[in-house]
N, C-alpha and C positions, 0 to 999 in steps of 0.2 A: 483509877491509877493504882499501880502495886506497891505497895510500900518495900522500903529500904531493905527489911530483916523478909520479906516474900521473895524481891529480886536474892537477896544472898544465898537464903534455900535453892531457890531454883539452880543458881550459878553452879550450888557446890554439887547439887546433885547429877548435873549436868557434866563435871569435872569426873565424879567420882566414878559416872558409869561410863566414862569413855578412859582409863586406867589409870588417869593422875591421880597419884598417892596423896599429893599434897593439896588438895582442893580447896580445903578450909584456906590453908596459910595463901594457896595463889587466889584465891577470891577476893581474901582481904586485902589483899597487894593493890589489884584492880580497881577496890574500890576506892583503899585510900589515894590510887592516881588518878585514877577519873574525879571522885567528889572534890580530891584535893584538901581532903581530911584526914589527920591520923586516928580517931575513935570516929569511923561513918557509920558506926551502929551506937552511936550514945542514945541517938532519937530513933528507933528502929521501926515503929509504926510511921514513921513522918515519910510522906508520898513523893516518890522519884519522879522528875518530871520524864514526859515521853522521853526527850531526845537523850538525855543522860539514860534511861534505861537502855534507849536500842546502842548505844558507845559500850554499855556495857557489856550489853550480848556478845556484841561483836568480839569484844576480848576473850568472852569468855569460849566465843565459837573456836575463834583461831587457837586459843591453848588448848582446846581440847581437841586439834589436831595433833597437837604435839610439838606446836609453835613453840619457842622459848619465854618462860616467862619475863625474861632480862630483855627479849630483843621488842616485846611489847608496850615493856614499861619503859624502853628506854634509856635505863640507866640503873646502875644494880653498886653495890657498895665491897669497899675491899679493903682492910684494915681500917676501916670507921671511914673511910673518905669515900665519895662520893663519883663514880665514873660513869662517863657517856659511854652506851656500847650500841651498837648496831650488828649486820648481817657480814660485815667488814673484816670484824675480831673475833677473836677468840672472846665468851664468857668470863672475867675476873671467875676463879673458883678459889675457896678457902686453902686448899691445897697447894697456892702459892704463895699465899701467907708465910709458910715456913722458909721459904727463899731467902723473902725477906729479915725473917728472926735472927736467918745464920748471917746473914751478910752485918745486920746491927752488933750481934754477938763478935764477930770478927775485929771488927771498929771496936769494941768498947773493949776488948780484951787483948791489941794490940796494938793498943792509944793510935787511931788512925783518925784523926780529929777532924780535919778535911779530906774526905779520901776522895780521889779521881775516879768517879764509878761509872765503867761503857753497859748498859742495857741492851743487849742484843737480842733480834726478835720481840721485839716492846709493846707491839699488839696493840692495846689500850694506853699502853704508857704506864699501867696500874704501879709495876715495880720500881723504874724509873722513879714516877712522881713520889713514889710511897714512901723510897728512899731521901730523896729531897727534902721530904716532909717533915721526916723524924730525923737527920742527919743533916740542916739548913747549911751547912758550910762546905757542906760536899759539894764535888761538880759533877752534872750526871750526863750525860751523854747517849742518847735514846736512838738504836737505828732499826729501822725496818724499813722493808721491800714494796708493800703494799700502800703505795699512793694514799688511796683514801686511807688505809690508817691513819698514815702519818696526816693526817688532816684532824683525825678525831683524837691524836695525840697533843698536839697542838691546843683542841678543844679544851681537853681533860689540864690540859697544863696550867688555862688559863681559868679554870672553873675552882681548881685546887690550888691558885695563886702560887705555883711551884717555877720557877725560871731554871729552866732543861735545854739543852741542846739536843735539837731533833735532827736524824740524820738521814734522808732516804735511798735506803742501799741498802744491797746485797752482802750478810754476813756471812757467806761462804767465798767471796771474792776477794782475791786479795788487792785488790784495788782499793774496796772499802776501806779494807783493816789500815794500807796503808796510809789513811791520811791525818790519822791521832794514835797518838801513843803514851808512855805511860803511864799506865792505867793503874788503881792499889787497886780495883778489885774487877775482875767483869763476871757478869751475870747474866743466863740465860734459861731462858724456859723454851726452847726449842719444841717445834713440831716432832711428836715423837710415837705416833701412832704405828703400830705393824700394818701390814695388808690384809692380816687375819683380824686385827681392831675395825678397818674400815670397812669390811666385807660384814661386819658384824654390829654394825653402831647402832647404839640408844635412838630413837626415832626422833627425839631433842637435838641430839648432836648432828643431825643430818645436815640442821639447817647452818650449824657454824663452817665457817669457811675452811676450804679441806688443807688452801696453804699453809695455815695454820693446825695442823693434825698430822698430816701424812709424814711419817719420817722414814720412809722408805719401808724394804720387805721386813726385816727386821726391827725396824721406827728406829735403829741408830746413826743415821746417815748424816745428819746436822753434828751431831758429837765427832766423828771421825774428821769432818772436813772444819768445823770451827776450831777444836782443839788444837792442831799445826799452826793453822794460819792467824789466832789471836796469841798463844802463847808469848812471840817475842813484841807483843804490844804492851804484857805487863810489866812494872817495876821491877827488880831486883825483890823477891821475898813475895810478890803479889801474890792475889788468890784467884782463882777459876771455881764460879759457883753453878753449877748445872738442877734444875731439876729433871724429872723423868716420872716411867710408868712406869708401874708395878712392876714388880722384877727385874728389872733392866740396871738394879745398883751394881751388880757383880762386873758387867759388860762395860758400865760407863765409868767403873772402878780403873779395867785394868788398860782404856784406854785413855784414862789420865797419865796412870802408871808407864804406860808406851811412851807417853810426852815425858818421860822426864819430873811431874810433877810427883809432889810428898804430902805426906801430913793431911792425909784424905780424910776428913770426916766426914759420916755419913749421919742425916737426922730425919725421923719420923716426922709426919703428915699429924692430925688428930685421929686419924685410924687407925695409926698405930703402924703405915704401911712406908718402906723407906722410900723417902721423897726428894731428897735432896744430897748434894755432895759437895765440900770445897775443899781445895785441894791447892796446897802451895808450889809456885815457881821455884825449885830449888837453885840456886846460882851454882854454875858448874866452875871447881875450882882447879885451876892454871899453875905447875909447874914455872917457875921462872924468876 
């Protein structure tokens, strides 16, 4: 029988010459979900049984296609919490982490103590619940299109003891938009890939779902038709918070600017690359 620390050799070497970078760290992913330990090499001569060693191949075969490490494990982590993902959603990436920072930053810097928050495009729920999470008094309102999402939203809701309102629609319709209003903030992570992103994708990203990617030739197609049609759902003073891809802050700038809204800020990702933008409802004021 091979032992524990001979199976990890093998795995990572097996990782390393098929081009994942990350071999080490995704081996140890694999093992701690399969052994179902966080230190699986404390006993590193201690003998793998057969069937746990071929589970493990197997993981390690499929990642070394180019499978995703998150859609193997199952479930992958986003601001310390904990989320189901599948072939379904989009990846939690750290890069929307910052979404979330500015939408807190907003609240705590303009005493919005319960704030009425719509998740639009909610994928996992990630942002949604994450909000919930750190914000318990808020109300959050979670919509996406894709069925089984909102099924692994739902999942994620009750895994993170977060009570959400899940909404299954279309957020470029305005049918959706009209059936809540009010809103102090809405948030979106919109599909926002170009033709030239998808003609070009990471061999990882092939496998995520492209509804969730493709945002038309340009990737700005979700910003032009959500910004109109959510606008007159926010409060008086509300916020409109978008992420995006690289470069595209100038573009999703000045079609906030076309709406009407102010007070755009824009905030870095940890790469240092702009990620994010919220941007205030100005109230248009009335002779009379």
């Amino acid at each position: 029988m091979v032992s524990r620390r001979q199976l990890f050799d093998r795995c990572v070497s097996m990782l390393t010459q098929n081009g994942i970078d990350s071999a080490d760290f995704d081996t140890l992913c694999i093992f701690q979900d399969v052994f179902g330990e966080q230190n699986p090499l404390f006993s590193p001569m201690e003998s793998v049984p057969f069937d746990t060693e071929k589970k493990v191949t197997q993981f390690t075969e499929k990642r070394s296609q180019g499978y995703p490490l998150q859609y193997l494990l199952g479930e992958w982590e986003f601001y310390g919490y904990t989320f189901k993902v599948n072939e379904n959603v989009l990846i939690p990436r750290p890069d929307t982490e910052t979404l979330v920072e500015q939408v807190i930053s907003i609240c705590r810097e303009y005493g919005i103590t319960s704030p009425k928050i719509a998740d639009l495009c909610s994928g996992t729920g990630c942002v949604g619940i994450t909000l919930k999470k750190q914000i318990p008094s808020s109300d959050i309102y979670s919509y996406e299109i894709s069925e089984k999402a909102v099924e692994l939203i739902k999942e994620n809701s009750e895994i993170n003891s977060a009570e959400i309102h899940i909404i299954n629609g279309d957020v470029c319709s305005k049918e959706t938009a009209e059936k809540f209003s009010d809103f102090d903030i809405i948030v979106c992570n919109p599909p926002y890939l170009t033709q030239e992103d998808m003609d070009t994708l990471q061999k990882e990203v092939t496998f995520e779902p492209e509804l969730a990617l493709f945002g038309g030739q340009d990737g700005l197609d979700f910003y032009r038709k959500i910004t109109p049609i959510w606008k007159t759902n926010l409060k008086p003073n509300g916020w409109l918070c978008y992420e995006f891809g690289f470069g595209q802050h100038g573009d999703v700038k000045k079609i906030l600017k076309s709406n009407g809204f102010t007070d755009i800020v824009l905030s870095c990702d940890t790469q240092d690359i702009v990620r994010t933008a919220c941007a205030r409802k100005t109230e248009v004021k009335t002779n009379g």
